[in-house]
C-alpha positions in Angstrom: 0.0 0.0 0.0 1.1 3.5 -1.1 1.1 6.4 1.0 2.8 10.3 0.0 6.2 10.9 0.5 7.5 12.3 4.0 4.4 11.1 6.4 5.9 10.3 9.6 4.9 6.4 11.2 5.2 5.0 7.9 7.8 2.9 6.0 10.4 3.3 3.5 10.1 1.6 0.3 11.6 -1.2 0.6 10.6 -2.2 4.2 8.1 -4.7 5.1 7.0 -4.4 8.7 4.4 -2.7 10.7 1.9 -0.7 9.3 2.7 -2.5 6.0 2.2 1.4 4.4 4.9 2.1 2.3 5.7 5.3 0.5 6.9 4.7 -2.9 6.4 7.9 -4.3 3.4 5.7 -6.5 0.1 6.5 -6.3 -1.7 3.7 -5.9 -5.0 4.4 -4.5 -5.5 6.9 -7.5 -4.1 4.3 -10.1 -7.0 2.0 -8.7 -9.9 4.3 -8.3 -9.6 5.7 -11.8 -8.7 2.5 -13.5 -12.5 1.4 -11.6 -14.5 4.6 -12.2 -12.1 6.5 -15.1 -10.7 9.4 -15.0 -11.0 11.6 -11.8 -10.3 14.9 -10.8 -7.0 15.9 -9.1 -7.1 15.0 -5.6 -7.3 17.5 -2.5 -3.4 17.5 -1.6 -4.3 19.8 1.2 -6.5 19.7 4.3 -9.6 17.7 3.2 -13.1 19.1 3.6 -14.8 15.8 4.3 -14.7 14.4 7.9 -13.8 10.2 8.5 -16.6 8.6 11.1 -16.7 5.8 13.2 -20.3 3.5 13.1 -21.2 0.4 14.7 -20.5 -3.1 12.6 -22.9 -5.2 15.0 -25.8 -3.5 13.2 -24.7 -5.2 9.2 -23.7 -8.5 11.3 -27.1 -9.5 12.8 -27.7 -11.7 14.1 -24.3 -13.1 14.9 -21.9 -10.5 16.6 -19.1 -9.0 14.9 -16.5 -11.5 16.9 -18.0 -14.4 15.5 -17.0 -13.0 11.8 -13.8 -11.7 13.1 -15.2 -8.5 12.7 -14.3 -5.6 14.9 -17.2 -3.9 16.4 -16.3 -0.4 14.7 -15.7 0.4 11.4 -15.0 3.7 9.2 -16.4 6.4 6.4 -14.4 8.8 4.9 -17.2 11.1 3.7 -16.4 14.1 1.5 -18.1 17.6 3.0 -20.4 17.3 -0.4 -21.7 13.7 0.4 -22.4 15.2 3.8 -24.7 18.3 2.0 -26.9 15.5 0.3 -25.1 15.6 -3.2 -25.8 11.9 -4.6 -21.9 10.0 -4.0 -20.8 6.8 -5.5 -18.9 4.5 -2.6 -15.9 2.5 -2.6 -15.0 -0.1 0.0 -11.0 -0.3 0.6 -10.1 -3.4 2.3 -7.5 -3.4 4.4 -4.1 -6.2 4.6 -4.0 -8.6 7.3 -2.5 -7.2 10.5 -3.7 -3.3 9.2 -7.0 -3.1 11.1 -7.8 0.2 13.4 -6.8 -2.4 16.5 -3.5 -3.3 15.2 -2.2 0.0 13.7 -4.6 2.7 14.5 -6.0 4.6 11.8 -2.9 4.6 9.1 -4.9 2.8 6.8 -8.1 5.0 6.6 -5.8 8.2 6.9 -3.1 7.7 5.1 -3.2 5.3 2.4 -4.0 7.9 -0.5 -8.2 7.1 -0.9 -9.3 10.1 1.1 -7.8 12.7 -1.2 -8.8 11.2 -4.1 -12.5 10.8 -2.4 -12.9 14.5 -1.6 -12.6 15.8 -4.7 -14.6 13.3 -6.5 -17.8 12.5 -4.4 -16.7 9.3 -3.5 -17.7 7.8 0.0 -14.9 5.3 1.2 -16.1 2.6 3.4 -13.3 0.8 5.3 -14.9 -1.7 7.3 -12.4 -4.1 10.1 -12.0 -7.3 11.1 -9.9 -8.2 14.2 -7.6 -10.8 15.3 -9.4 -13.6 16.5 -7.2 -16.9 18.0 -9.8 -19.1 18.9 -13.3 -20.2 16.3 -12.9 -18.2 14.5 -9.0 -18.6 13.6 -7.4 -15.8 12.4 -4.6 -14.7 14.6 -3.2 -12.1 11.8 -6.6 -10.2 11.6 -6.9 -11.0 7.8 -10.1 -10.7 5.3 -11.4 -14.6 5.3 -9.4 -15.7 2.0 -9.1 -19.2 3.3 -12.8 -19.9 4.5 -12.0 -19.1 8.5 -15.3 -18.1 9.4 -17.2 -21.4 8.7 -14.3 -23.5 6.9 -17.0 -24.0 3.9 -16.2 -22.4 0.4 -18.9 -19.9 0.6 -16.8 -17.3 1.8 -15.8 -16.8 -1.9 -19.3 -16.4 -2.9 -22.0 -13.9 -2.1 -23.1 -15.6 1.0 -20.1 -15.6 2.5 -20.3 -14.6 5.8 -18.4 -11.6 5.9 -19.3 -10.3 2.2 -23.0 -10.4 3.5 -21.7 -8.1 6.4 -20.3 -5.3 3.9 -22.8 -5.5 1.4 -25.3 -4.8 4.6 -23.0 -1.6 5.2 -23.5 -0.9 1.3 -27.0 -1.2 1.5 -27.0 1.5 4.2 -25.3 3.9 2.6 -26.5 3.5 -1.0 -30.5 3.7 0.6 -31.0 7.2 -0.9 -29.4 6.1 -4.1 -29.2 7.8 -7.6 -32.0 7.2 -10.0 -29.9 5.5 -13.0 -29.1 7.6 -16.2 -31.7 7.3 -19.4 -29.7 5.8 -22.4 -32.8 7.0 -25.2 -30.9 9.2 -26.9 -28.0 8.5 -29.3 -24.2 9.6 -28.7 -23.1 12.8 -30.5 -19.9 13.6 -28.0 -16.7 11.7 -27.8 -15.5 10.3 -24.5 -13.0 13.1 -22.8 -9.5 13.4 -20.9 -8.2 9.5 -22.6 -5.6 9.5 -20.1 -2.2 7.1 -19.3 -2.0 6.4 -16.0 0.0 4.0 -15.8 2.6 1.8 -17.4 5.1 -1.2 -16.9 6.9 -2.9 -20.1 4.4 -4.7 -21.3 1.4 -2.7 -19.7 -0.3 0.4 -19.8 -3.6 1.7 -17.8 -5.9 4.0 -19.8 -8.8 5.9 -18.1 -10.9 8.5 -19.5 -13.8 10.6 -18.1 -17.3 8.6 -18.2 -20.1 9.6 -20.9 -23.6 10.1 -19.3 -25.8 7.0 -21.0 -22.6 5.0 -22.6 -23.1 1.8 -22.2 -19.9 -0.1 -23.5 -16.6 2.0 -24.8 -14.4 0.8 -27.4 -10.7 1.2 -27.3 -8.4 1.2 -30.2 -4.5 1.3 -30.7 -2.1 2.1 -33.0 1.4 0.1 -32.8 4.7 0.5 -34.4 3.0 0.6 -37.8 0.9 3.6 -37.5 -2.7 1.6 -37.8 -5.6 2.0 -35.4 -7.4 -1.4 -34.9 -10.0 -2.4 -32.0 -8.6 -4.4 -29.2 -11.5 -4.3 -26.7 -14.8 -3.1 -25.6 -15.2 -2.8 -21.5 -18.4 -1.2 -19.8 -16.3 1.5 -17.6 -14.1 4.0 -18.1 -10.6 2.7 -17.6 -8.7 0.0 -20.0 -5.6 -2.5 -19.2 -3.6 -2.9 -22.5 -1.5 -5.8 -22.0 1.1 -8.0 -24.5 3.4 -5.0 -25.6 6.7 -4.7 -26.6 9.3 -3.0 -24.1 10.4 0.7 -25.2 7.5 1.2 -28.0 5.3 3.8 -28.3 1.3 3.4 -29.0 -1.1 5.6 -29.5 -5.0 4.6 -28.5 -8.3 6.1 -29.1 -12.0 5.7 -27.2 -15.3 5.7 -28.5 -18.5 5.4 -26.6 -21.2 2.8 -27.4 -25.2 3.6 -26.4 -27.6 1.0 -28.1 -25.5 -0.8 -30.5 -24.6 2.6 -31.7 -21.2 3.8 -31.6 -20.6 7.9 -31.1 -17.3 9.5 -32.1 -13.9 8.7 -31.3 -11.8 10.5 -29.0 -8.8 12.6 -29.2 -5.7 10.2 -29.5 -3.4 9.8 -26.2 0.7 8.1 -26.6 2.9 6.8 -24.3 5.8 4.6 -24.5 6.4 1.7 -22.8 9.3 0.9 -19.8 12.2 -1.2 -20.6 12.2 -5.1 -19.0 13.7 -4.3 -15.4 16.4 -6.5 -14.7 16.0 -10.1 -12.4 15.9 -9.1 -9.4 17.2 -12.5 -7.0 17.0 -10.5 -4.0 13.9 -9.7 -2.9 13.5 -6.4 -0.4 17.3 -5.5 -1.6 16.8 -4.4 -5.2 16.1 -0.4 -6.6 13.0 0.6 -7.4 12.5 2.7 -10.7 9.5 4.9 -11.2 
């Protein structure tokens, strides 16, 4: 987990110890909330205008009690001062690692993992909800997220009725009961998808995201390779794109056109970037540079 430069409490790059919060100088909560919602505007770098609160997780566990989840009795919103004036918010749940629960390392992950500043700007509600450490039915001394079927030791904690999924999705249900009316999609597309951004890139890698059209239904991204000719290469139903299988040190170019009804509206401007070189085997874990 990614954190900014300079915050006091937290760990160097290369460290791997308590909280498990390192700063990189990479923003990673940003990278994943526009590669899940699209492009975003900048986040609030400053003092934040939206407040984080505390709420009771026995009410979404009912009619066990948190404990018997490994659930911690409180849990956490990071609510941005718009959300809090009744403008309608989207909400994202950030899940935090094993042994980074509020008990174990106090608030780092809600405060200082990068989501908040992101959220405030963008009318995004962050749910963090908490489990606990738990040695004794159920199991889970490192206070983890059940990824091994603690709870119940039955395989339906990888399905909707898992037992702790049912919990959050209770918390989602709460916060989404005043939710937005969805958008109409009756009228056809006459405006090109805006802001095609790169995000992100590795060697083989890069992560487009681009600024969601009201009533698209699907987008369609294009690319353009070493020989200069656009051609389709998927068709997703939000505003972000992983391109994947390219060549080290090339450049691309791509292009996004929204979809509404079969119908397919105008392409966007074109975006470039060019790909990192292969980073060299690293045999030494935790003991090897990192390159941005």
């Amino acid at each position: 987990m990614v954190a900014k430069q300079g915050d006091t409490g937290l760990n160097s790059c290369s460290a791997n110890k308590e909280p498990y919060i390192d700063q990189c100088g990479y923003d990673q909560a940003g990278i994943i909330l526009q590669h899940i919602y699209g492009r975003l505007n900048p986040p609030n770098r400053g003092q934040l205008a939206g407040v984080v609160k505390s709420f009771d997780q026995s009410l979404y566990t009912r009619p066990q009690a948190p404990a018997a989840l490994s659930l911690s009795d409180t849990g956490y919103l990071f609510v941005p001062q718009d959300c809090e004036q009744g403008a309608l918010c989207r909400v994202h749940v950030a899940l935090h690692g094993c042994r980074q629960n509020a008990r174990e390392i106090g608030l780092k992950f809600v405060n200082d993992t990068g989501y908040n500043a992101w959220a405030d700007t963008n009318r995004l509600i962050i749910l963090y909800p908490q489990t606990r450490t738990s040695l004794y039915r159920p199991t889970n001394p490192q206070a983890c997220w059940d990824w091994w079927g603690y709870v119940n030791h039955t395989s339906s904690y990888v399905t909707k009725s898992g037992a702790q999924i049912q919990a959050v999705k209770a918390m989602l249900d709460a916060l989404a009961a005043d939710g937005a009316t969805p958008v109409s999609a009756t009228r056809q597309l006459t405006s090109a998808p805006q802001g095609l951004t790169v995000i992100d890139a590795s060697d083989t890698s890069v992560d487009l995201v681009w600024s969601p059209l009201p009533g698209a239904t699907t987008y369609r991204v294009l690319r353009a390779g070493p020989d200069d000719t656009f051609q389709r290469i998927g068709r997703v139903a939000g505003a972000s794109f992983g391109d994947s299988d390219l060549r080290p040190q090339t450049t691309y170019r791509w292009r996004v056109s929204a979809v509404l009804n079969g119908a397919e509206g105008p392409a966007s401007e074109e975006v470039s970037a060019t790909t990192r070189s292969t980073p060299p085997r690293c045999n030494h874990p935790g003991s090897c540079p990192v390159t941005k």
